[in-house]
Structure formats: C-alpha cells, structure tokens
C-alpha positions as CSV (number, residue, x, y, z in Angstrom):
1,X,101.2,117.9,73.1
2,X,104.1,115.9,71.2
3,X,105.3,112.6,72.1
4,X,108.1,113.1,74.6
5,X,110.6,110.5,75.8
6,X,110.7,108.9,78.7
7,X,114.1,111.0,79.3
8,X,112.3,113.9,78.9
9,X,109.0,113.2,81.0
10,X,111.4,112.5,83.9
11,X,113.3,115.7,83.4
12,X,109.7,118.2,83.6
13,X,108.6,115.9,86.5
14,X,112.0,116.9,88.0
15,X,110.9,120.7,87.4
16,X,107.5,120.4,88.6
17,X,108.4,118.9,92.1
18,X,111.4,121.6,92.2
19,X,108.1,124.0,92.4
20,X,106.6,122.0,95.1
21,X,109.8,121.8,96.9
22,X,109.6,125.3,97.6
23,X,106.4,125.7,98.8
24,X,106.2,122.5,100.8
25,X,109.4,124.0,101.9
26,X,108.4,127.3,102.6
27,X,105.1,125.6,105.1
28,X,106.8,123.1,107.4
29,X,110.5,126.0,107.9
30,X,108.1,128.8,108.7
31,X,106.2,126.4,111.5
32,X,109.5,125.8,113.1
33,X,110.0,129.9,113.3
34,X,106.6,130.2,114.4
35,X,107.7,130.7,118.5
36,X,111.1,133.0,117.5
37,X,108.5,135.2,115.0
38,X,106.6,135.5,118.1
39,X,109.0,136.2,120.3
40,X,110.8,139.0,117.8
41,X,107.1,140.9,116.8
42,X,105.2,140.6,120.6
43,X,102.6,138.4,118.3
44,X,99.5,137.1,119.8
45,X,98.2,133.5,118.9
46,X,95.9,134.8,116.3
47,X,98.8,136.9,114.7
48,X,101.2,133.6,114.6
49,X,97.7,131.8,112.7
50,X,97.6,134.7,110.3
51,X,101.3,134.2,109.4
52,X,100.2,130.6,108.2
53,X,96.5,131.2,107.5
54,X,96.6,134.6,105.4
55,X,99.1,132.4,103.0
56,X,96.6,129.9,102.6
57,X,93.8,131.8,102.2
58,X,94.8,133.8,99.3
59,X,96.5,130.7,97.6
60,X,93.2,128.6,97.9
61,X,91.4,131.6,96.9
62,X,93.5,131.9,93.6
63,X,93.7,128.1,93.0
64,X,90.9,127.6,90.3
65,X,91.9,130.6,88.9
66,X,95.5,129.9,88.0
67,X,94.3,126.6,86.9
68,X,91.7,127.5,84.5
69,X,93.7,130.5,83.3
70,X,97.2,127.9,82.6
71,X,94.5,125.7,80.4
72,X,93.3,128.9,78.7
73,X,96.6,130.9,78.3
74,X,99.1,128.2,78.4
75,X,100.3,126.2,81.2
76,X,104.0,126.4,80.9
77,X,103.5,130.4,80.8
78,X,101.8,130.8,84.1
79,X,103.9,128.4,85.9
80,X,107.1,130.8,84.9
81,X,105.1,134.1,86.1
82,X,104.5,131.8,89.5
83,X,108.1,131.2,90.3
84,X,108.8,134.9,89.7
85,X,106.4,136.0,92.0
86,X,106.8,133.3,94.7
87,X,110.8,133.9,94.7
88,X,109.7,137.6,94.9
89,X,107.3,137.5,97.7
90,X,110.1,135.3,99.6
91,X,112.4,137.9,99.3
92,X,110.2,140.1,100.9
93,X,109.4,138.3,103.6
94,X,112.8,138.0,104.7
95,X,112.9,141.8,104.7
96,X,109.3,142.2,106.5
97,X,109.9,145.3,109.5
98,X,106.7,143.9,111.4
99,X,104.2,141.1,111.7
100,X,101.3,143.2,109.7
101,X,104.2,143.6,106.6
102,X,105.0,139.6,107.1
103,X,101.2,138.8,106.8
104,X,101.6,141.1,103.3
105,X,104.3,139.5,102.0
106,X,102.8,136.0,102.4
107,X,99.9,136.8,100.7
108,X,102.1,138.0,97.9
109,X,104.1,134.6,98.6
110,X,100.4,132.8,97.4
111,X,99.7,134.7,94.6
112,X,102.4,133.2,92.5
113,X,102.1,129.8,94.5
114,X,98.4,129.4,92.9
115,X,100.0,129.4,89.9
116,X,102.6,126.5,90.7
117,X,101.3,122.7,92.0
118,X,98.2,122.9,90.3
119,X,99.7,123.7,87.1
120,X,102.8,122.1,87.6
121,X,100.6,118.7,88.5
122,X,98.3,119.9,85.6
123,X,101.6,119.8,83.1
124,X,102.3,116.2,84.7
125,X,99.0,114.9,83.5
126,X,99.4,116.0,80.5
127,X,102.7,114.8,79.9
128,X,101.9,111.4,81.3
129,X,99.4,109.5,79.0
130,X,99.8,105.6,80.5
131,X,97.7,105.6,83.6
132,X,100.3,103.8,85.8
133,X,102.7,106.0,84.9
134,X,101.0,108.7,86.2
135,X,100.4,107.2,89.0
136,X,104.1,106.5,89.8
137,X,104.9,109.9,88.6
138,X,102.2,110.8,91.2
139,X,103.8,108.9,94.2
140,X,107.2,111.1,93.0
141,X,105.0,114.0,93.3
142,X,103.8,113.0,96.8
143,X,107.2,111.9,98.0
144,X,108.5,115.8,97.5
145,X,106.0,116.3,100.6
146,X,107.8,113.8,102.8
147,X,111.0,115.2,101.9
148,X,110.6,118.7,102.8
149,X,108.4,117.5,105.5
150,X,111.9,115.5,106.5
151,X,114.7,118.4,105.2
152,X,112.4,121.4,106.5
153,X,112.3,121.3,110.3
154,X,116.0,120.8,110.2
155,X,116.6,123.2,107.9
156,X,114.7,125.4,109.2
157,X,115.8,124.7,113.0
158,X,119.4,124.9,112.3
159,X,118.8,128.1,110.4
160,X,116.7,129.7,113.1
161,X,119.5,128.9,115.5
162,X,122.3,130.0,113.7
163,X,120.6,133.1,111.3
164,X,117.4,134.3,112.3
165,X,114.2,133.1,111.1
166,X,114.3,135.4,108.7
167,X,116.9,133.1,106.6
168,X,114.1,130.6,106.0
169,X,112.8,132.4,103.1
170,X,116.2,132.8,101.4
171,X,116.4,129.4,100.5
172,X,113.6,129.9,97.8
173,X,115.7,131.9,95.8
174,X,118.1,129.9,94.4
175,X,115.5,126.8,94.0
176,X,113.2,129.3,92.2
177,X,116.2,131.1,89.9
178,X,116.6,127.3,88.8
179,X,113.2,126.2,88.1
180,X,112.8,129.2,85.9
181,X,115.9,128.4,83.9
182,X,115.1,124.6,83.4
183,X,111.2,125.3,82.7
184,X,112.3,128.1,80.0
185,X,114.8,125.4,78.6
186,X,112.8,121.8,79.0
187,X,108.9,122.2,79.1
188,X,106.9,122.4,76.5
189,X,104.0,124.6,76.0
190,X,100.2,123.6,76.5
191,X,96.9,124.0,76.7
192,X,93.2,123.2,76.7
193,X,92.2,123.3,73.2
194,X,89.2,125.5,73.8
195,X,89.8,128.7,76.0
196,X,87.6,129.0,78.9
197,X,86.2,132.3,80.2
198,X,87.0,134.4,83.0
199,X,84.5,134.0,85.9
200,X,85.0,137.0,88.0
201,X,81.8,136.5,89.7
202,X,82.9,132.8,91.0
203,X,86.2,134.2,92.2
204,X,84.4,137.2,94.1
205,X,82.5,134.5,95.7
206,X,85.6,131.9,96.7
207,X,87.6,134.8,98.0
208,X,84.5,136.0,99.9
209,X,83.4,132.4,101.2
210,X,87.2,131.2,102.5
211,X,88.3,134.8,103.7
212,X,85.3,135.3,106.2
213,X,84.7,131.5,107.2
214,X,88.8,131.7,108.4
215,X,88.3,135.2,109.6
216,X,85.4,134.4,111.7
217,X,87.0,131.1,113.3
218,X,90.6,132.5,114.1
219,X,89.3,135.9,115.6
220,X,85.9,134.2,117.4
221,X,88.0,133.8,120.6
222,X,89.1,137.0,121.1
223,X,86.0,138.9,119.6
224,X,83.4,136.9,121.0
225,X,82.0,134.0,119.3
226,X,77.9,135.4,119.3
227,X,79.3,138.8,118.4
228,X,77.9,141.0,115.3
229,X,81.5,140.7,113.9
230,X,82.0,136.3,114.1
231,X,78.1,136.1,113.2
232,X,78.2,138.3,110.3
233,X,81.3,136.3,108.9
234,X,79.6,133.0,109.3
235,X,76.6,135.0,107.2
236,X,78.6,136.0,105.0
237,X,80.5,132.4,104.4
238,X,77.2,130.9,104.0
239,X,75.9,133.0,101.8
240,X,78.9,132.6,99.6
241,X,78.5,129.1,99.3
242,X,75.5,129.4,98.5
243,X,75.4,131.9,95.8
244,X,78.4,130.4,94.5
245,X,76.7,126.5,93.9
246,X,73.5,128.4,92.6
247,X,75.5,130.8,89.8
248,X,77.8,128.0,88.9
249,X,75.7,126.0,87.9
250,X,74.3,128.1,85.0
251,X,77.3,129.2,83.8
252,X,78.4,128.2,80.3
253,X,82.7,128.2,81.6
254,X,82.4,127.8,85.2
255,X,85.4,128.5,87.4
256,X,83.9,125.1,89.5
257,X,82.2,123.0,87.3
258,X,79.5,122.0,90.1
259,X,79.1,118.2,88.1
260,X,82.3,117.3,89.1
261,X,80.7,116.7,92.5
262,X,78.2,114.4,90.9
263,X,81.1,111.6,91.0
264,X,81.3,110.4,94.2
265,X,85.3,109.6,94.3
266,X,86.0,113.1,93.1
267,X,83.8,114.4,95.9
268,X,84.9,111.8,98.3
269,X,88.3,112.8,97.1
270,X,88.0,116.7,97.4
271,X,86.5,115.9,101.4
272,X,89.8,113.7,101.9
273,X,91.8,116.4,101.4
274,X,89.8,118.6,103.4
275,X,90.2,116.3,106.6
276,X,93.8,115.2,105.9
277,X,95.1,118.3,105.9
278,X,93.2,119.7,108.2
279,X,95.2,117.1,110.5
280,X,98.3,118.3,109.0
281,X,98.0,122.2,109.7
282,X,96.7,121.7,113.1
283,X,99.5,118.9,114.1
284,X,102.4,121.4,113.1
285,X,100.8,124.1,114.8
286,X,100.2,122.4,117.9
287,X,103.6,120.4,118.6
288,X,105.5,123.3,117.0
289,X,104.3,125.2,119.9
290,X,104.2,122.6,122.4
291,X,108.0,121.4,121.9
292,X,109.4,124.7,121.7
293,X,107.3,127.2,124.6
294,X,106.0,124.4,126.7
295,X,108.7,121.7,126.3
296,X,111.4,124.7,125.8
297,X,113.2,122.9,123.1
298,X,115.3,124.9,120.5
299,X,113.6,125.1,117.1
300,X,116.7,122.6,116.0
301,X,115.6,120.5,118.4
302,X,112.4,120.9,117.6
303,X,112.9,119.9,114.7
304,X,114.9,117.0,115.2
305,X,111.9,115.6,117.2
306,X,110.0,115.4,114.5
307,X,112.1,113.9,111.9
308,X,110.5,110.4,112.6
309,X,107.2,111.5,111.3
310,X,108.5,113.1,108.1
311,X,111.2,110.2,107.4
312,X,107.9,108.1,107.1
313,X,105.8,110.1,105.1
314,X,109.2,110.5,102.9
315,X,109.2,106.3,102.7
316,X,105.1,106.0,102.3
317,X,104.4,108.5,99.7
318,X,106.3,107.2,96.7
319,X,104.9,103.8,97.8
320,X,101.4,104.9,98.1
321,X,101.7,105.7,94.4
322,X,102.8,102.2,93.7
323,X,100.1,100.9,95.7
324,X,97.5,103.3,93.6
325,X,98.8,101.9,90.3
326,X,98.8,98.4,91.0
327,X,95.9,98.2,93.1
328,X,93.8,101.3,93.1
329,X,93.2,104.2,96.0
330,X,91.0,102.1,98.7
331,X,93.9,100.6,100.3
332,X,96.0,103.1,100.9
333,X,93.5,105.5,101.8
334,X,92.4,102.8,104.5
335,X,95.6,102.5,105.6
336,X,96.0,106.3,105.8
337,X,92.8,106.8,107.9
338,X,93.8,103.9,109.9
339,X,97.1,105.4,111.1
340,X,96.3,108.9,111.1
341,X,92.8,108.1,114.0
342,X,95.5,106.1,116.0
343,X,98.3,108.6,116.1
344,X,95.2,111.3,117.3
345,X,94.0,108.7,119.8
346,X,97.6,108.7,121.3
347,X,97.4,112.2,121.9
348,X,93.7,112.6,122.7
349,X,93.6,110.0,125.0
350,X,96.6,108.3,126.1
351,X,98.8,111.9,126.9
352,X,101.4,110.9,124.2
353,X,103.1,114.1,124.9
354,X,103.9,113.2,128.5
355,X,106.2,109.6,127.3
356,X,108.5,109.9,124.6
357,X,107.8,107.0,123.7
358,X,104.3,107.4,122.7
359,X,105.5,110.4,121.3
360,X,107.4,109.0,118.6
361,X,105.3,106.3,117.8
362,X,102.3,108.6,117.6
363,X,104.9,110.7,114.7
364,X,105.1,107.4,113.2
365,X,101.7,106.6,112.7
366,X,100.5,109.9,111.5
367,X,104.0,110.3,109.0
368,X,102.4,107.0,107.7
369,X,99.1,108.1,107.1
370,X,99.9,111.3,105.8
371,X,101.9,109.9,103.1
372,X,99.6,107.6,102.0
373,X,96.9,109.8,101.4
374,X,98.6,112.4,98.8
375,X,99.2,110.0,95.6
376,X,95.0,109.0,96.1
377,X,93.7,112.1,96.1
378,X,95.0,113.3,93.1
379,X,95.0,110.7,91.5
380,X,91.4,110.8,91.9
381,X,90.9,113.9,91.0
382,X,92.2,114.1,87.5
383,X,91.8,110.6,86.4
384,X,88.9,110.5,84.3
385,X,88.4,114.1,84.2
386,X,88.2,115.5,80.4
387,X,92.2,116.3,79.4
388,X,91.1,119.6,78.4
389,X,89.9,120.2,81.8
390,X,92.8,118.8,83.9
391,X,94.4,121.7,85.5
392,X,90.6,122.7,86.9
393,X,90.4,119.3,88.6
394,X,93.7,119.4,89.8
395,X,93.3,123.0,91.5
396,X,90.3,121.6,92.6
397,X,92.0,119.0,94.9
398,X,94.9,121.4,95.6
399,X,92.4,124.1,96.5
400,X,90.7,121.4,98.8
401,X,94.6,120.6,100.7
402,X,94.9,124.1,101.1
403,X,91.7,125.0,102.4
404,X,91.7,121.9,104.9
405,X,95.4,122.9,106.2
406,X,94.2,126.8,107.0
407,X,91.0,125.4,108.7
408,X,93.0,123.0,110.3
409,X,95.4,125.9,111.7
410,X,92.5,128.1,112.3
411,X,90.2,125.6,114.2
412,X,93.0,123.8,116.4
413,X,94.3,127.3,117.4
414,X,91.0,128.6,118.6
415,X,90.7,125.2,120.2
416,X,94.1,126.1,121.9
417,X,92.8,129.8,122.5
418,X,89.8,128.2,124.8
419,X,91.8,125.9,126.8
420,X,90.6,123.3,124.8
421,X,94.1,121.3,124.3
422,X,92.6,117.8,124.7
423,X,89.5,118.5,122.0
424,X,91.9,119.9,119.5
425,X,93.2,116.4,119.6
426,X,90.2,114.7,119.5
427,X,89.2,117.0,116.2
428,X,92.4,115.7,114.5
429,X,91.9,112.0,115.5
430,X,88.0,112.7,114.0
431,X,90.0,113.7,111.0
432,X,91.5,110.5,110.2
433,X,88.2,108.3,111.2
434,X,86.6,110.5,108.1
435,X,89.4,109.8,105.8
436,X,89.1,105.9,106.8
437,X,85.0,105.9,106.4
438,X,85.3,107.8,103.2
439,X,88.2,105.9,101.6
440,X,86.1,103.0,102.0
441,X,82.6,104.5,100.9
442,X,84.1,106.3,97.9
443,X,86.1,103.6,96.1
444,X,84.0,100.7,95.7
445,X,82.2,99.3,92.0
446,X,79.0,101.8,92.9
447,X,81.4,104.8,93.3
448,X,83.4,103.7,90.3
449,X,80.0,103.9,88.2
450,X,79.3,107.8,89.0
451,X,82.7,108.7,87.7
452,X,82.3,106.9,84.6
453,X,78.5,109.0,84.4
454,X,80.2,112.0,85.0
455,X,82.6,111.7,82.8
456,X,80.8,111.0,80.3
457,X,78.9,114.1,80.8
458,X,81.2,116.4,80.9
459,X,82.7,115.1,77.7
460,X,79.7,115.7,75.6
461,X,79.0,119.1,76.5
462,X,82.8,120.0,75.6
463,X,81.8,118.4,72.2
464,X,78.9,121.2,72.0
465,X,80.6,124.2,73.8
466,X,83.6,123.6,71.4
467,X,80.5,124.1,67.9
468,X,79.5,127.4,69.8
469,X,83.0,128.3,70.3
470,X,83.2,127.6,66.2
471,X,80.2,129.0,65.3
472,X,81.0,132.3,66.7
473,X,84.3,132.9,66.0
C-alpha cells in the first residue's frame, strides 16, 4: 500500500472505528431493550438469548470468512458491502412483526458485521507500519468500546422511554450512510498479495461447531440437559472441532491456519478473549435484567446505573494501548484480570446487588478491566503475524470476542434458567482469574520465543506457496 500521511492514517482510523461504533452500538442499546422486547413479543428467557446469541453466532461464524475473503478480494471492497448490509439488516429490525422475524433480521444484521472490525482492524494494520503506532491506533480502536459502552445505555434508555425499542436500530443508519461515503472517498484499496482459496469445508465445520455448542447450552434447560436433542448437539460440536483441527491442518489455504496456535501469546491471546467477553455478555445480560424486572428501574435508568462502568472502560482503553506500546501486554492484562475477579467476587460473594455502594464500585472495577484487556488482545494477535495474512489473525481474535460474548450470554442465562443466580457470578469472577493466570503465563521471554518460531514458519511457507501460485498460473 502507498505511504500515507499521518493526516491521512488518522482520517481511515476515524472510518474504521465509525464501523465499530455501530456495532458496539448496536450490542450494549439492544441489552437495555432486552425487558420492553420481552414485554412487547410474550418472549421467554431463551427467546431474549436468541435475540443477542443468533447475532453472534452467525457473525463469529462468518468472521474468518470475511477476513480471508477482504485479503483475497480487497479489503476496502468488503468493508463497503458490510456497511450496506449491516445498515440494511438494521433497518429491518426496526420493522420486525415478531420475535422469530427479529431473530432473522439480526442474523442478517451479522452477515455484513463479519465483514466490518476484522477488516476494518485488518485495514488499520496495514495502514500502520511503526509498531507503537499501531498500538496507539489500537488503544483508539479499543476506546470506541468504552464509548458506546458509555453513550449506549443512555441512548438506548432514553430512546426506549421516549420511542420504542424499536428506535434503537435507527441510529445505524445515518452512521452507516457516512461510513460508506467517507470509505468510498478516503481508503485506499488492499490486499494480500497472493489470493487465498475458498475453504467451504472449514466454514461448514465453524458454522456447524458454534451453532450446535450455543444451541445445546441455551435450550438444555428447557429441553432437558441428558436429552437426545442437548446430547446430540454436544456430539455434534465435538465432532466439529474435531474434524475441523484434523482437515485444517492439511489444507494448502486454510480458513484457520492451525500453526497460529503453536505461539503461545496468540493462543493465550485467542483464550483471553474467549473469558473476557464471556464476562462481558453475561454481565449485561444479568444486571440488564436484574435492574429493570427485579429492581423495576426504567431502561433510562437502567442505564444511567451503569454509566460508571462504561465511563471507565471509556478512560482505560485508550490507556491500555499506551501502556501496550510502552511496556508491552502483561501489565495491563494483569491489571485487567485483577479487576475483572474482584468486581465478580463482589457479586458472587459479598451480594453487591443488595448496597449501592458495592454496586458501583463492583461497575468500576469490571469497566476497568474490561478496558484494559481490548488493546492486548489484538495487539497480540496481529503483531508478528505475516502482513499478508493480517486480516485472518485479526478475525481470529474478533471471532474469539464474539464467540466468548454469545457463550457468555448463553451459559449465564441457563445459569439464570436453573436458579443458579449466585454460580452465574462465580462463572464470571472464574473469568477474570483466567484472564489474570494467562496474562501472566503467556507474555513472558519463553512465550515471546514461540511467536518468534511461528512466525518464522509461517513466513517461509508463504515464500513456497507464493512459487506454486507462479508456477501455475
């Protein structure tokens, strides 16, 4: 890609987190409607998971995908047919005449959002050569998160109160009108320099894998957790897996490139994201439900209660990617893990909900640890990674937030589903011991060395895949 100027790389940054804006947007308004869906449609608990869930599903599904096809087709290109069908699925959904055509929407919603952060983040690595530039362009990219984790629950709330819930997906128009425009005017074109091939097979087996492991967890409640239905899905997940490490791994384009995992702060990275937002889905879901049907707050006030934990993972974020530049990931991923276990232990064991004031000090803590942990994770994901194979390690780690958050939704609600309430805390504060232990296992000089292996290997086979390519053309 040509040299840009520093005017310039802050202008597509700008564009990118417009992209992430609406998503991020879209997943912390439609938790705030959550109770007024469920009041409108008669929806059960499982039905109010599927609104979140079938969203995330698809998206994760579809990550790697989008990711692989921006490096083959161009990146710029998908991210333009993303925002056309994200702002399309939104308008939908604000049209949707029942719960089943809400679900339907949503999963239209995540087809083009597969096709925005991981390329949009995949367009910011590329545009970024200096290291801690990237990094701080990073901490940008994470502090969009706090923001519409801040703007969304008011937004949302004072929308809910004063529209319908329905509004809440009417705000991705405009945002998505603009972001077309600007990326059609400003970004430049790129891509991998070698085309990869389509992996149908891999897909089958991703789509196969997430869809029946969330299936089986949401519905085991209702259905019967040692019935043929819930067994067969946990078969089936299994299997998937794996099929899907066993076929990968002789493929000459893989849609996972199974040696990524052989460096332990990718992997440690890609398991971070799993646990973190894990805590994340399953923390809206619960106080979202708690603070408006048990509390009886209205969603604005709902909302406003939880403004103190998005303010600070609004402040954290941009600093976390500071701190990555300057002093690497351990720190802040200690920090995050730290935070995060206390803010569950609050909950879990000291009834935080009962006192306000343990209330908003547990928001604190875990707005503190959840904006710390963003800038690491993908940071460590793409750094390292051969550039022509950036936007596969950066759906990687988005495919990794996204699956965590619709576990997270799916496991705490079943949790919620049993009468459980006091172990779906626990499960979130285990969340944020696993980020601390990893952070701290999976950035030290031994850790360091397996990336440097693995990237090493992967960069010689390009070499040799790119003679083939040659060869036979």
């Amino acid at each position: 890609m040509p040299e840009t100027t520093y005017r310039r790389r802050m202008l597509i940054l700008a564009i990118c987190c417009m992209s992430l804006l609406i998503v991020s947007l879209d997943n912390t308004i439609l938790n705030v409607a959550l109770p007024s869906m469920q009041r409108d449609f008669h929806a059960s608990l499982s039905g109010l998971q599927w609104t979140i869930d079938a969203y995330l599903v698809v998206i994760a599904s579809l990550l790697l995908l989008s990711g692989s096809t921006a490096d083959r087709i161009g990146r710029k290109r998908v991210f333009q047919i993303g925002l056309v069908v994200f702002t399309l699925g939104s308008a939908l959904c604000s049209l949707a005449p029942g719960l089943g055509w809400l679900i339907a929407f949503r999963m239209l919603q995540a087809v083009g959002g597969s096709m925005l952060n991981p390329v949009a983040m995949s367009i910011i690595t590329n545009t970024f050569d200096d290291a801690k530039e990237r990094a701080k362009a990073i901490g940008v990219w994470g502090g969009v998160v706090g923001i519409s984790m801040a703007a969304g629950p008011i937004i949302g709330g004072a929308l809910v109160e004063s529209v319908g819930w329905r509004s809440i997906f009417w705000i991705n128009l405009p945002v998505g009108v603009a972001a077309l425009a600007l990326t059609a005017r400003f970004v430049p074109e790129s891509r991998a320099p070698r085309p990869r091939r389509i992996d149908p097979v891999g897909q089958v087996l991703v789509i196969a894998l997430l869809g029946s492991l969330t299936y089986g967890i949401i519905e085991g409640t209702g259905a019967g957790w040692g019935s043929p239905l819930i067994v067969g899905c946990f078969v089936v997940a299994a299997a998937a897996i794996a099929a899907l490490a066993r076929y990968e791994r002789r493929r000459f384009d893989p849609l996972i490139d199974v040696r990524f995992f052989r460096s332990v702060p990718f992997s440690g990275a890609t398991v971070i994201a799993v646990c973190g937002f894990a805590a994340l889905g399953g923390f809206l879901f619960l106080n979202t439900l708690y603070l408006q049907n048990t509390r009886g707050l209205s969603a604005l006030d709902a909302g406003l209660y939880m403004v103190p934990m998005a303010v600070m993972c609004l402040v954290f974020a941009p600093l976390s990617g500071r701190l990555v530049g300057a002093r690497g990931p351990r720190l802040p991923l200690v920090l995050a893990g730290i935070t995060m276990t206390a803010s569950g232990v609050l909950f879990a064991g000291f009834d935080a909900e009962t006192d306000n004031v343990k209330l908003f000090t547990a928001y604190v803590l875990f707005g503190i640890g959840f904006g710390l942990i963003n800038a690491p994770i993908t940071n460590t994901a793409v750094s390292g990674m051969p550039r022509a194979q950036s936007g596969v390690a950066a759906a990687v780690a988005s495919t990794s937030r996204q699956v965590g958050q619709a576990l997270g939704v799916a496991v705490l609600g079943a949790a919620l589903a049993a009468g459980l309430h006091a172990g779906a805390w626990w499960i979130i504060t285990g969340c944020g011991a696993a980020v601390l232990l990893l952070g701290i296992l999976t950035t030290g000089r031994w850790a360091r060395g397996t990336a440097e292996r693995t990237a090493s290997e992967l960069m010689a086979p390009e070499s040799e895949k790119d003679k083939v390519a040659v060869s036979t053309s």
